[in-house]
C-alpha positions as CSV (number, residue, x, y, z in Angstrom):
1,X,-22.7,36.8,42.3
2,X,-26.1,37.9,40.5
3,X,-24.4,40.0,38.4
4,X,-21.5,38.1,37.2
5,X,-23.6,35.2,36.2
6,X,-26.1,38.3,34.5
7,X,-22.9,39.7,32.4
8,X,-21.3,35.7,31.9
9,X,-24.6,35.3,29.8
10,X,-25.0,38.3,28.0
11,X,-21.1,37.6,26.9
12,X,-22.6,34.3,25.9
13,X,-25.6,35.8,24.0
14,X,-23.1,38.6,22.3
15,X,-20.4,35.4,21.4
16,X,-23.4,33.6,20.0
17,X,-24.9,36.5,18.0
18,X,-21.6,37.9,16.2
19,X,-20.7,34.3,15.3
20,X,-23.7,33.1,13.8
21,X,-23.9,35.6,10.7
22,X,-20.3,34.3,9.9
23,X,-20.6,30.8,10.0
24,X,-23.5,31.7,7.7
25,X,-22.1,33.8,5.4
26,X,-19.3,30.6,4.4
27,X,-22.1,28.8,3.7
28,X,-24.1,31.2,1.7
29,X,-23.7,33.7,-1.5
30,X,-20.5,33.1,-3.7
31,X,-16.9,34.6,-2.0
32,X,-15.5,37.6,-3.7
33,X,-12.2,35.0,-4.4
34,X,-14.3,33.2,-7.4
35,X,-13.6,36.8,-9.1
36,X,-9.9,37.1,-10.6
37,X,-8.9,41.1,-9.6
38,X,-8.1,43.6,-12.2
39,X,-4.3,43.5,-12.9
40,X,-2.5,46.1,-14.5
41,X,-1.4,45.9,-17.9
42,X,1.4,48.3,-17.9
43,X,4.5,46.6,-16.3
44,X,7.0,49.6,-16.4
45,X,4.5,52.3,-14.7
46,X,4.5,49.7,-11.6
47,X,8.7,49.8,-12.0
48,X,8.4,53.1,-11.9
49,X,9.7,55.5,-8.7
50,X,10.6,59.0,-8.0
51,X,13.3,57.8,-6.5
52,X,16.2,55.7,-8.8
53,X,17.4,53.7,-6.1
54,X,13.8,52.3,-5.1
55,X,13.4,52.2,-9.3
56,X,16.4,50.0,-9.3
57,X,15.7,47.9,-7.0
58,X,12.0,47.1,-8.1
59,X,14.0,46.0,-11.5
60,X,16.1,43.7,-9.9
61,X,13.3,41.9,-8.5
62,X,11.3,42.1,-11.8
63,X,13.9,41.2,-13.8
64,X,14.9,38.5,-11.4
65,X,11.3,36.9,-11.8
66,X,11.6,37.0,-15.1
67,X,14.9,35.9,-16.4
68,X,15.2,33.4,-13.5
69,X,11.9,32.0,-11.7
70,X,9.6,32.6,-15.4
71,X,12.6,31.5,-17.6
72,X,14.0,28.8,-15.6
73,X,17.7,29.3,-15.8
74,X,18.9,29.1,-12.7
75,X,22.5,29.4,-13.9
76,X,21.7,33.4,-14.2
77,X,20.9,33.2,-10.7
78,X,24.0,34.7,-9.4
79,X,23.4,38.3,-11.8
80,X,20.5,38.9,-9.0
81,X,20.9,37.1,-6.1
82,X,24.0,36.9,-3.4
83,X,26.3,34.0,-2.9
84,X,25.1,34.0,1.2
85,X,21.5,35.2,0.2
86,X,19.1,33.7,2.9
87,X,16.1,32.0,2.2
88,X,12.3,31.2,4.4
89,X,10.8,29.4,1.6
90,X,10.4,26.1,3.6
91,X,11.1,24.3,0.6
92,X,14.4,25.6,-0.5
93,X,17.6,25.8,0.9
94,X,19.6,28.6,1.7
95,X,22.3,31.0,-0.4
96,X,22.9,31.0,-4.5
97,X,23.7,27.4,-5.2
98,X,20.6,27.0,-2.8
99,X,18.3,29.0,-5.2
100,X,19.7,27.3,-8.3
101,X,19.1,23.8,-7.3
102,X,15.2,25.0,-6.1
103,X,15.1,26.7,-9.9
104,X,16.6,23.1,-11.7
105,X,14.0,20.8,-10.0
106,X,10.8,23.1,-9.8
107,X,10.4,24.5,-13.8
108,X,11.8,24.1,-17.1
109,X,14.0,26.5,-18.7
110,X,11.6,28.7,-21.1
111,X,12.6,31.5,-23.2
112,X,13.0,35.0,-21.6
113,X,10.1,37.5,-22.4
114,X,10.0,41.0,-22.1
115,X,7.3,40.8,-19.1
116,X,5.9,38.7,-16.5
117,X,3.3,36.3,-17.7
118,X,2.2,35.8,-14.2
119,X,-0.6,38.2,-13.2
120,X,1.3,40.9,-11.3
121,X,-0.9,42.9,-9.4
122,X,1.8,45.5,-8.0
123,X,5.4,45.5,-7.0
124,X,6.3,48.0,-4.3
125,X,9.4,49.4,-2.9
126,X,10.2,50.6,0.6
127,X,14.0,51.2,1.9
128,X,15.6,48.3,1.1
129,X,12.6,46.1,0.5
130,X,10.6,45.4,-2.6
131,X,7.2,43.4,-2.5
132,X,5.9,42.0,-5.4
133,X,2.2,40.4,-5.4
134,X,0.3,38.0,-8.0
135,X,-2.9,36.6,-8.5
136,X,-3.1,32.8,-7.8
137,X,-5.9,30.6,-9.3
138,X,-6.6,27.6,-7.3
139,X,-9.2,24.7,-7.6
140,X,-11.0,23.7,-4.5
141,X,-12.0,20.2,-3.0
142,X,-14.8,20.4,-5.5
143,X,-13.3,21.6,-9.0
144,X,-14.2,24.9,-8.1
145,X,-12.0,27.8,-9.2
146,X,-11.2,30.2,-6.7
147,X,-8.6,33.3,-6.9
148,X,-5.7,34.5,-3.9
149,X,-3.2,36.5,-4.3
150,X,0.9,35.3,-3.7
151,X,3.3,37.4,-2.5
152,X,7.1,37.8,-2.0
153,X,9.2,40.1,-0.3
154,X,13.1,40.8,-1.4
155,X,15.4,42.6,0.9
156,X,18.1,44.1,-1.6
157,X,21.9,44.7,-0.2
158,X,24.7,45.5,-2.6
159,X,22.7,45.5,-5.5
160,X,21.7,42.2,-5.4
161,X,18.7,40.0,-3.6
162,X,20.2,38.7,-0.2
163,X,17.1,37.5,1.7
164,X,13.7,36.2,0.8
165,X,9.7,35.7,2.5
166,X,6.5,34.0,1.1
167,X,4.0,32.5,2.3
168,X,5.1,29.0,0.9
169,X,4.5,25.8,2.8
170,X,6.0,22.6,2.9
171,X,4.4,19.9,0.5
172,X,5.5,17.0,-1.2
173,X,5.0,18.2,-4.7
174,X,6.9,21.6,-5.6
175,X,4.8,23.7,-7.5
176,X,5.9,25.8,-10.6
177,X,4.6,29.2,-10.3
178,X,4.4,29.6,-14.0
179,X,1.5,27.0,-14.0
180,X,-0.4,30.0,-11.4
181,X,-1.1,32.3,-14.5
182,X,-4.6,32.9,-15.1
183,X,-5.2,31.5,-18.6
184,X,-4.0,28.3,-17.4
């Protein structure tokens, strides 16, 4: 009995003693996220692969983000995405027609540029899958600026986009991602 109160104390004490530097730390120095991250300039060596099918497929996506999500027009929609195309972005609904009516409400259409505008860190490729990841500016409670990072995931069947994951949450006012860039 001695020893299990002995041991329930010391657990205590080693609780105690691991937590306090971290509550700490949020209070203390600057986080690293008030620093944007180095993104790459060069757009095509991050399309690039070894292997043409994971090459293709990184286009697609790309050229998905930028003809439709940068550009707005969700009426090209249907060049990259299937007609049954299944979506867990809480705040748009599922297949093609799904995906264009998210598109028409969320952004205006823009004219289509040779490259992302948003700040792509890296867009990877693996079987099926490509993930593509951006720096996200954000203002805090307090005006400060702060940096994350977004990301999206694409499963690719057929040559087209047929299922999508982010980290998106429900919210009353649908954000444009073009307004995430970092000179904004």
């Amino acid at each position: 009995m001695r020893h299990t109160a002995y041991f329930a104390a010391l657990l205590l004490t080693a609780c105690a003693t691991i937590a306090a530097p971290a509550s700490a730390q949020t209070q203390g120095a600057e986080p690293v996220t008030a620093t944007p991250p180095t993104v790459p300039t060069d757009h095509e060596a991050l399309l690039a692969s070894d292997d043409p099918q994971l090459a293709a497929n990184k286009r697609l996506v790309y050229d998905m983000y930028r003809i439709v999500l940068q550009a707005g027009l969700a009426g090209r929609a249907g060049e990259f995405i299937r007609e049954d195309y299944i979506q867990h972005n809480p705040m748009a609904a599922q297949g093609l027609a799904g995906v264009q009516e998210y598109i028409r409400n969320t952004r205006p259409e823009r004219d289509i540029l040779d490259r992302l505008e948003l700040p792509m860190i890296n867009i990877m490729a693996e079987r099926n899958f490509v993930t593509i990841a951006f720096v996200r500016p954000e203002t805090d409670s307090t005006g400060a600026r702060y940096y994350s990072t977004w990301f999206d995931m694409f499963r690719i069947q057929d040559g087209k986009i047929a299922e999508h994951w982010d980290p998106m949450l429900r919210t009353d006012t649908p954000i444009d991602p073009n307004d995430k860039r970092i000179d904004n």
